[in-house]
N, C-alpha and C positions, 0 to 999 in steps of 0.2 A: 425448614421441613423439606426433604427430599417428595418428591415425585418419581412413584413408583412407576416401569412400564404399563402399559394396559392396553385392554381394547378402547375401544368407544363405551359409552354409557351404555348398561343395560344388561341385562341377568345371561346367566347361559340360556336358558329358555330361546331370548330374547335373539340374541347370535346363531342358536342351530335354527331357529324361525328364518333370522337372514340366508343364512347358508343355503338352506332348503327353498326358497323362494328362488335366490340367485339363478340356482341349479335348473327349479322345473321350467323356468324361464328359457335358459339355454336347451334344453329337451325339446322344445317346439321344433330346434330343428330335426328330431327326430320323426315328429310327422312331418313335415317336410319331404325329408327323404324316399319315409316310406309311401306317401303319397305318388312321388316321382319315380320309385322303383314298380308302383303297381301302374302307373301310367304306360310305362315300359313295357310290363308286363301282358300288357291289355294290346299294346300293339302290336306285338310280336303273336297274341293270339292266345296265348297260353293262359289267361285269364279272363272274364269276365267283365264285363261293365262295372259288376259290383264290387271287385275290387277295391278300386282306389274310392269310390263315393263311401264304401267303408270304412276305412281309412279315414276319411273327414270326420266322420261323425263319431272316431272315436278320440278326436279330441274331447267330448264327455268322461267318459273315465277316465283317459289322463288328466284333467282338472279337477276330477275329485280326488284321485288318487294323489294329487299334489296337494291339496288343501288336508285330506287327511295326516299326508304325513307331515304338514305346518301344524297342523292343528296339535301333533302327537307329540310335538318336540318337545314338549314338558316330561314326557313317560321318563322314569328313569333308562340313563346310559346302557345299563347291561340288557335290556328287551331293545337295542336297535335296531339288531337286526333282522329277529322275528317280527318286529313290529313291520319294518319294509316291507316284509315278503307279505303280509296281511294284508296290507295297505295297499299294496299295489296291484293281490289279485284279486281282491272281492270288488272293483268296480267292474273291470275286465268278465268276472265270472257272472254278475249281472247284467251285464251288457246282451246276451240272447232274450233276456228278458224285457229286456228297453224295446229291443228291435220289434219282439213280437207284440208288445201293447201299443205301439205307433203301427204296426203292418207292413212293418220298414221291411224288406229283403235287404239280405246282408251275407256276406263273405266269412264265413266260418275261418279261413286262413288268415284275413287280413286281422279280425281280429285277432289272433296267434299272433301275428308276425308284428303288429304295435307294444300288444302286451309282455313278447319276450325282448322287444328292441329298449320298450320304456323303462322293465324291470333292470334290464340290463345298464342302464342311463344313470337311476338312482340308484343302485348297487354301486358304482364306479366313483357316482358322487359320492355315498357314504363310505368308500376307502379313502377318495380322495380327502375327505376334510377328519380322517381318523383322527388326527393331531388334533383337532377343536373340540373332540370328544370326550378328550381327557381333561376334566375341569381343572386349571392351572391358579391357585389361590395363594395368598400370603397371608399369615394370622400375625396378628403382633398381641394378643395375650398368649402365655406362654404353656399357659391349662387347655388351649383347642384341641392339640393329637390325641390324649389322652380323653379327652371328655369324647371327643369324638372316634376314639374307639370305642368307649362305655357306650355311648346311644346305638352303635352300627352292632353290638355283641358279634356273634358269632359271622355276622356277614363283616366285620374290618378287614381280613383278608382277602377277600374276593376283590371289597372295592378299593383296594390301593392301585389297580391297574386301571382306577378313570378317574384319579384326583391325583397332584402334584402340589403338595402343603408343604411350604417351607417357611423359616421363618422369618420375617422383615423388622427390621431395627431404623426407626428413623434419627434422622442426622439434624443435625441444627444447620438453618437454613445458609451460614456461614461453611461450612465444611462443603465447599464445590467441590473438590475430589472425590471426598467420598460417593458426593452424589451422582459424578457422572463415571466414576468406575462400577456402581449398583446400577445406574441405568444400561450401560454397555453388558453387565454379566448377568440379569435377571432376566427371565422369558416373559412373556408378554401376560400380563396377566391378567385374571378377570374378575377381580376384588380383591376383598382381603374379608379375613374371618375374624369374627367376635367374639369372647364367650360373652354374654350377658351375667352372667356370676361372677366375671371377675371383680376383685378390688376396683373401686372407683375413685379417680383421682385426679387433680385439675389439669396436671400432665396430660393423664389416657383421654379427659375428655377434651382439651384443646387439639392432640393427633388426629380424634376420630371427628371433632367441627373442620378440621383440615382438610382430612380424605372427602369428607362430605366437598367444600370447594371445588376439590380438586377433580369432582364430579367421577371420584373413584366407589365404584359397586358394593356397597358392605353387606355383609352375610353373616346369622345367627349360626351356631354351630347347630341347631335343631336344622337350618332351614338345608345346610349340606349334606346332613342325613337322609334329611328326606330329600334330595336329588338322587341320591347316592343306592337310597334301600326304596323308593316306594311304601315309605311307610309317614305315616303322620306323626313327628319327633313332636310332646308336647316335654318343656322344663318343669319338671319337678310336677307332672300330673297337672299343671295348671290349664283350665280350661279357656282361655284370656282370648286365645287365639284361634277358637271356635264360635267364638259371639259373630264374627259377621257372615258364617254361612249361612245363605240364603238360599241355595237351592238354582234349577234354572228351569223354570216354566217351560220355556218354548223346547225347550229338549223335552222335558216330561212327556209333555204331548205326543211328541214324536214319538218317544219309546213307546209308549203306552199301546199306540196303533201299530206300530210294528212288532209287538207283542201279541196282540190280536192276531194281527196278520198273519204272522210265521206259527204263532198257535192253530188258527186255524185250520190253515194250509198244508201242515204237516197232520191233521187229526187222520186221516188215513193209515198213515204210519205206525203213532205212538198209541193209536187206542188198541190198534189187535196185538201189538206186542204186549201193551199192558195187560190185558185181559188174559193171555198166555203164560206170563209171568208171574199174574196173582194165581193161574189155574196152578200150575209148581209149585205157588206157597201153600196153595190147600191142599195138595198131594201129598206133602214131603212134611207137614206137622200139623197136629192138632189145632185149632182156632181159626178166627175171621181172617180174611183175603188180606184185608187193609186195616192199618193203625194208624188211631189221631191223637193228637198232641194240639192243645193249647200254647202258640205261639204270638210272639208281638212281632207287628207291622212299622208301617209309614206311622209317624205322629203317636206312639207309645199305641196304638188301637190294638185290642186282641182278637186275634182269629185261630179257626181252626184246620189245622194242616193234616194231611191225608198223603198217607204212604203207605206201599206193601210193603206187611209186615216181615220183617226177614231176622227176629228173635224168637223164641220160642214162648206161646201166649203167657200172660203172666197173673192175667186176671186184673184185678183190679189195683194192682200197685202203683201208687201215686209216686212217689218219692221222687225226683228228677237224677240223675248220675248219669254220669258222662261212658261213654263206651269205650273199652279199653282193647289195646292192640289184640289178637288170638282170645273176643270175649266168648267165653262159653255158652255167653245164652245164644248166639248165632247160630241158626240151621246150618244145615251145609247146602240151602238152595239159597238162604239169606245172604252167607256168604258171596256167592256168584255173582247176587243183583245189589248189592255192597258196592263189589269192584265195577261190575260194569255201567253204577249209577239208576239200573230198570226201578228200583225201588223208590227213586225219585220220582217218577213219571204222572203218577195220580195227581200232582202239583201241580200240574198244569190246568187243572181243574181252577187250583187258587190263583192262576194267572190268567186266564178268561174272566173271572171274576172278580179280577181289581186290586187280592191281597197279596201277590206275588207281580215281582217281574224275572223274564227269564235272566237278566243278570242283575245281582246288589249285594248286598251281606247278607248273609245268611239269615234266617229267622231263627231266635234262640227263644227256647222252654221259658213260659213266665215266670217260674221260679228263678231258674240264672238270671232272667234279666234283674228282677230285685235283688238278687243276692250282690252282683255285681253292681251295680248303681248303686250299692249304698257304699262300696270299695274301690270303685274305677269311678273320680267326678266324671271323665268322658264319655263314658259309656251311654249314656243317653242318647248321644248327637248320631248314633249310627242308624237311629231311627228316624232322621230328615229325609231318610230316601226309602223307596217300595224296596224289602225284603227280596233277592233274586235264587232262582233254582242254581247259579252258580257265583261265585263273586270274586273280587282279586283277593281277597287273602285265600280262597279255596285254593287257586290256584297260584300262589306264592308259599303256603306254608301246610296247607290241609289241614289234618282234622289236628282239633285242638281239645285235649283232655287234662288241663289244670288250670287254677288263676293265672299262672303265670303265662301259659301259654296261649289263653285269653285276652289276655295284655297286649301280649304281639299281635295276634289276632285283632285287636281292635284299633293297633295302628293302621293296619291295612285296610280295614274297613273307613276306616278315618279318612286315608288318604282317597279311597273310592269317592267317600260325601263331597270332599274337597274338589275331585279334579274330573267327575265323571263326566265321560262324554262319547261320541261316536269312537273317537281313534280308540278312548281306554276299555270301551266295548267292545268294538271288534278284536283286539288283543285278549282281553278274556277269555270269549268264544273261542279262538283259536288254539290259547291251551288250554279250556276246556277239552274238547276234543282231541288231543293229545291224550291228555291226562286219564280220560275215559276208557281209552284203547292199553292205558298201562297200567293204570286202577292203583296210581297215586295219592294216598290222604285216605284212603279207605279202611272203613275198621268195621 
């Protein structure tokens, strides 16, 4: 058996976690620097005391902003970049906030001048290891390109430019030329790819007890999809590979308070717009301010969700159906608070209250949820987590109006239950508020 090139043991995950560690490590010397340019700075006069002891003490946010983007290195490849520029301004942008709840006085510049030195540090790294980006793989069942176009649909084009799949033929352990002309012409790779569907055979499984030896990384063709799309790739609908989600306590908490928190904090804000925006729904048609809907929560529980309404009243029609591109029951003020999301806002009501979080998978009509649960086995597990005002399939696919597109929709939500956390939250938020200003997914 040939020995393929490779890295060291361990997932891509695992290597951009190195990378990114390596890098924030080497960054220290950028406060360094800027510490000794604001030293400088302070001598010559032209700055303050506060300068440089600012500067110390933002070694706090560069250390989250390093841990977040460690922590993030699981997101898929194509959010890099946006995820950096997230990651490394929201410690920086709470940092006036740190200062004032310690009564620190602090240097408005120095912070600026860490946060565009640090951003500029990890930008430089995430060029320099672009070549690590591109997940470099060998498959030796001969069904992977194709099956792995089938799971990636419409996004296989997009991600041919961060996978490098070619195919590997192993040699009997007798053929040393062959073996060290493929170690000389092959790139370094970082597993090899499996289908689980293929034929099995005493062959394919003495290769794959091999690679295992040989302490080489093997990968499901589900499991590079889902590097690849963000999405939760299950085989053949099987649920097998959702039994051990568990959830994670100690984050729950956290959200949970910072959900309060930010709810709170902003009620200034979002109640007078609200209340402005219901006064438009009772101007502009007939009926109540606000519509409710019977929705499911956390742990299958049903609650009731409150929105302005921005169809036209309809009385008492129960039937559930999904809304469709240019629908006609839409006001023309419905439409507006549509695109810019205001019609969401009463929600926050259900997020002070425990039945929402401001981000998760959506909360769907208890009729969908039955209808689908008895047709999607998955579809259940989306309810291990609180329901959020916005989630990553909103902002990966928008609004969804068939089974099918439910489907995809519940990979996304899949992969939320799976991998949420601070970095895949703040990422969210981020295109949320994009998305808000462009009125993306809207109907």
């Amino acid at each position: 058996m040939n020995s393929i090139p490779r890295r060291e043991l361990g997932s891509s995950t695992a290597h951009r976690q190195g990378a990114v560690l390596r890098w924030a490590l080497g960054g220290i010397l950028v406060l360094v620097v800027s510490y000794l340019a604001g030293l400088a700075l302070e001598h010559h006069g032209w700055v303050t005391y506060q300068f440089p002891q600012t500067v110390l003490w933002c070694i706090f946010p560069y250390g989250m902003a390093a841990h977040w983007l460690y922590n993030g290195a699981y997101l898929p490849q194509f959010e890099g970049r946006r995820f950096l520029f997230v990651a490394t301004a929201a410690p920086y942008l709470a940092a006036p906030l740190g200062f004032a709840l310690l009564q620190q006085p602090y240097s408005r510049g120095a912070v600026l001048l860490v946060y565009v030195l640090s951003s500029a540090w990890f930008l430089v790294g995430h060029w320099r290891d672009r070549g690590q980006q591109v997940l470099s793989l060998a498959y030796l069942d001969d069904t992977v390109p194709q099956r792995l176009k089938e799971l990636l649909g419409d996004a296989a084009q997009a991600s041919q430019q961060h996978i490098a799949l070619l195919p590997w033929t192993p040699h009997s352990e007798n053929d040393a030329e062959a073996n060290a002309d493929e170690s000389r012409a092959a790139p370094s790779w970082a597993g090899v790819v499996l289908d689980r569907h293929a034929p099995s055979s005493a062959v394919r499984e003495r290769w794959i007890s091999t690679l295992r030896l040989q302490h080489v990384r093997l990968y499901s063709v589900e499991a590079v999809a889902e590097l690849l799309s963000g999405r939760k790739i299950l085989p053949n609908h099987q649920t097998q590979d959702l039994w051990t989600l568990d959830g994670n306590p100690a984050y729950d908490t956290v959200k949970r308070l910072a959900d309060l928190i930010l709810t709170l904090a902003g009620l200034p804000l979002w109640l007078p717009l609200c209340l402005a925006a219901g006064l438009a729904v009772k101007l502009d048609s007939p009926g109540p301010m606000l519509f409710s809907q019977v929705r499911v929560g956390r742990n299958g529980r049903e609650f009731r969700i409150w929105k302005l309404r921005s169809m036209r009243h309809a009385g008492d029609e129960r039937t559930a159906r999904f809304a469709q591109p240019n629908d006609d029951r839409v006001t023309s003020v419905g439409r507006f608070i549509r695109r810019t999301r205001l019609d969401e806002l009463p929600q926050l009501w259900n997020v002070l209250k425990g039945d929402m979080s401001l981000i998760g998978p959506r909360p769907e009509q208890a009729q969908f949820v039955r209808l689908f649960a008895d047709r999607i086995p998955a579809y259940p597990y989306r309810h291990l987590v609180r329901p959020g005002l916005t989630g990553w399939a909103q902002v990966q696919q928008g609004y969804a109006d068939s089974e099918e597109q439910t489907a995809i929709k519940l990979s996304y939500d899949l992969y939320y239950v799976a991998h949420y956390s601070v970095a895949l939250d703040l990422l969210i938020a981020y295109k949320t508020l994009r998305i808000v200003a462009g009125g993306f997914g809207s109907r």
